[in-house]
PAROVEX-441558 format. One record per residue (C-alpha): x negated, y negated, z; residue number from 1. Coordinates in steps of 0.1 Angstrom, whole numbers, plus 5000, padded with zeros to 4 digits. Example, Ala and Ser with C-alpha at 12.3 -4.5 7.8 and 13.67 -1.06 7.14 Angstrom:
! PAROVEX-441558
   east   north     up   pos
   4877    5045   5078     1
   4863    5011   5071     2
***
This chain:
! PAROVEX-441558
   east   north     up   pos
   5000    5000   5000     1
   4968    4976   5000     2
   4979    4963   5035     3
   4947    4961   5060     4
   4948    4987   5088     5
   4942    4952   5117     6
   4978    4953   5107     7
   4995    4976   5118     8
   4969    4985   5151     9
   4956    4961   5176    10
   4924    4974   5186    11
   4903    5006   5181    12
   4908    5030   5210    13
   4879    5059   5198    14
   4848    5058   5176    15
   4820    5075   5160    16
   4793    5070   5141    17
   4786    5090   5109    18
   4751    5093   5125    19
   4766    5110   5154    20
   4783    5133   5135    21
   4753    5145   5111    22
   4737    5147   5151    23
   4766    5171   5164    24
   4764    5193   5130    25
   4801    5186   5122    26
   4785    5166   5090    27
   4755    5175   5070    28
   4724    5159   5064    29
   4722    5129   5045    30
   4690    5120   5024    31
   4691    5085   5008    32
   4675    5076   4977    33
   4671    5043   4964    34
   4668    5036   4928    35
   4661    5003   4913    36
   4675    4995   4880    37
   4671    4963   4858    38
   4707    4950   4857    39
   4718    4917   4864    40
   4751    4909   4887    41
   4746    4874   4891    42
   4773    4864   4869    43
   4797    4895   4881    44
   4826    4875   4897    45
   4842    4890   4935    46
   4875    4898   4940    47
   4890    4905   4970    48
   4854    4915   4986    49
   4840    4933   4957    50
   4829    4933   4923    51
   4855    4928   4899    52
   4858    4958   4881    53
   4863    4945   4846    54
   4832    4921   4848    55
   4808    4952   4868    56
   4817    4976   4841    57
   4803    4957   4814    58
   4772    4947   4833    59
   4766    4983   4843    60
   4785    5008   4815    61
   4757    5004   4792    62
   4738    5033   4771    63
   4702    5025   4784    64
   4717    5021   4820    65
   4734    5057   4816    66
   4706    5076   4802    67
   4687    5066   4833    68
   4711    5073   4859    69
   4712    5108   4839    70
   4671    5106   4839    71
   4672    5098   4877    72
   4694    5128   4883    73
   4670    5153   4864    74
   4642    5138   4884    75
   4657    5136   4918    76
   4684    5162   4919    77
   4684    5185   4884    78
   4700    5219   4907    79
   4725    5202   4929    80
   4763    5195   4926    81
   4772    5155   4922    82
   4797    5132   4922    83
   4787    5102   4904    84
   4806    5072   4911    85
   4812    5050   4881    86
   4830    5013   4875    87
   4856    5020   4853    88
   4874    5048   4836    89
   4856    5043   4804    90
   4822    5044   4821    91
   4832    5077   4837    92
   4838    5092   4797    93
   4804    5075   4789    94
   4786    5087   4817    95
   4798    5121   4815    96
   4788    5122   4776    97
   4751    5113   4787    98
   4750    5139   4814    99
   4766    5164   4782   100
   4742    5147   4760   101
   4715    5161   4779   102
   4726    5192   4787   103
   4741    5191   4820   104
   4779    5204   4821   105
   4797    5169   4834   106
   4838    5161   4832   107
   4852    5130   4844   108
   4881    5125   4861   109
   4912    5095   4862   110
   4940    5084   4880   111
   4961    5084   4848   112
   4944    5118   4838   113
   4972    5146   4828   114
   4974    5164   4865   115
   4973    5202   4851   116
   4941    5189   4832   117
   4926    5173   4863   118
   4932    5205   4883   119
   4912    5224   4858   120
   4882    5202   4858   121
   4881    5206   4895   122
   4889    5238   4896   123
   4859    5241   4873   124
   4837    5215   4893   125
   4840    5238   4926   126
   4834    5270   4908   127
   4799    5254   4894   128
   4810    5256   4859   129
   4807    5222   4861   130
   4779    5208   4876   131
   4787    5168   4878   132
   4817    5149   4883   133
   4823    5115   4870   134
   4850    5093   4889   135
   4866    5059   4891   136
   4884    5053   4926   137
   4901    5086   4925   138
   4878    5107   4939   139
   4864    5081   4969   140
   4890    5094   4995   141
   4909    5125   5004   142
   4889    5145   4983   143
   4869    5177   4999   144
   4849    5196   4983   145
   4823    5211   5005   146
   4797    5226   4983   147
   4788    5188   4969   148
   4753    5179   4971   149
   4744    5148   4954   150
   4765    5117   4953   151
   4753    5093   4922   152
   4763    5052   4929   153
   4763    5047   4896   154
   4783    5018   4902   155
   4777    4993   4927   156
   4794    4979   4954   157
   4796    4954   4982   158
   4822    4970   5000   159
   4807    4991   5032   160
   4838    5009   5038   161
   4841    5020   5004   162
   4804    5028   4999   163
   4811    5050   5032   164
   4840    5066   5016   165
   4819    5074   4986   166
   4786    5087   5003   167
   4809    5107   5027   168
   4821    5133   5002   169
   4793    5150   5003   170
   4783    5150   5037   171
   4808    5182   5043   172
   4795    5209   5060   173
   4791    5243   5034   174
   4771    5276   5036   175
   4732    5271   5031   176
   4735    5233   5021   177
   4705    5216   5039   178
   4716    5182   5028   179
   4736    5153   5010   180
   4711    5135   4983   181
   4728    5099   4977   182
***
């Protein structure tokens, strides 16, 4: 409903920290990665505490920007499980084509995506038959899917929440999974 949680409740009664969590094994390891790319968001406008979305995919949906997220990923993370988080829904097709491109097995994934399709490609995703996911929004909350093990910003953001949201789908707990690469 886009309504602000202060709200509806007046104070916090219980927290606790991601951090505490990873320490009391009910999330996994998280191992962060910073990657530095050449883009420019100066001129990116913000909208209603983030990037607008229109103005960020055309800054960061580029074909040299997505070969080197894809390049990063080889580098970095070539035999794990990812969710990369992308701008728009047509940087999640283009991203996806790169990761195809170069031979990793990639889908994306949209709100407006026909649902028997979408359960396919997840279906698919958690099976390891597909081995990177590319999203737009949909995929940032209330999704679980333990066995991830790579989360890819491959869109920026200067929302903490939402950068939370993101980095914690793969902080699940699953089998031998030693850790979360972001």
């Amino acid at each position: 409903d886009n309504k602000e949680l202060g709200s509806f409740f007046d104070k916090i009664v219980y927290s606790i920290s991601i951090s505490n969590l990873i320490k009391a094994d009910y999330l996994t390891q998280v191992t962060g990665r910073r990657i530095l790319t050449s883009f420019n968001l100066n001129n990116v406008q913000t909208h209603r505490g983030d990037f607008a979305a229109g103005e960020l995919a055309s800054v960061v949906n580029t074909k040299e920007r997505n070969a080197f997220v894809v390049n990063k990923f080889k580098e970095h993370s070539i035999n794990r499980k990812a969710i990369a988080f992308c701008a728009d829904v047509k940087h999640c097709h283009d991203l996806a084509q790169t990761f195809n491109t170069e031979g990793i097995v990639a889908e994306a994934v949209w709100g407006d995506m026909d649902l028997i399709q979408r359960k396919r490609t997840l279906v698919d995703f958690s099976a390891g038959q597909t081995q990177v996911i590319t999203s737009c929004s949909l995929l940032t909350e209330g999704f679980d899917e333990p066995s991830i093990q790579a989360i890819i910003m491959a869109r920026p953001t200067k929302s903490k929440g939402l950068y939370i949201q993101m980095a914690g789908r793969g902080l699940r707990l699953y089998q031998e999974k030693k850790d979360c690469l972001v």
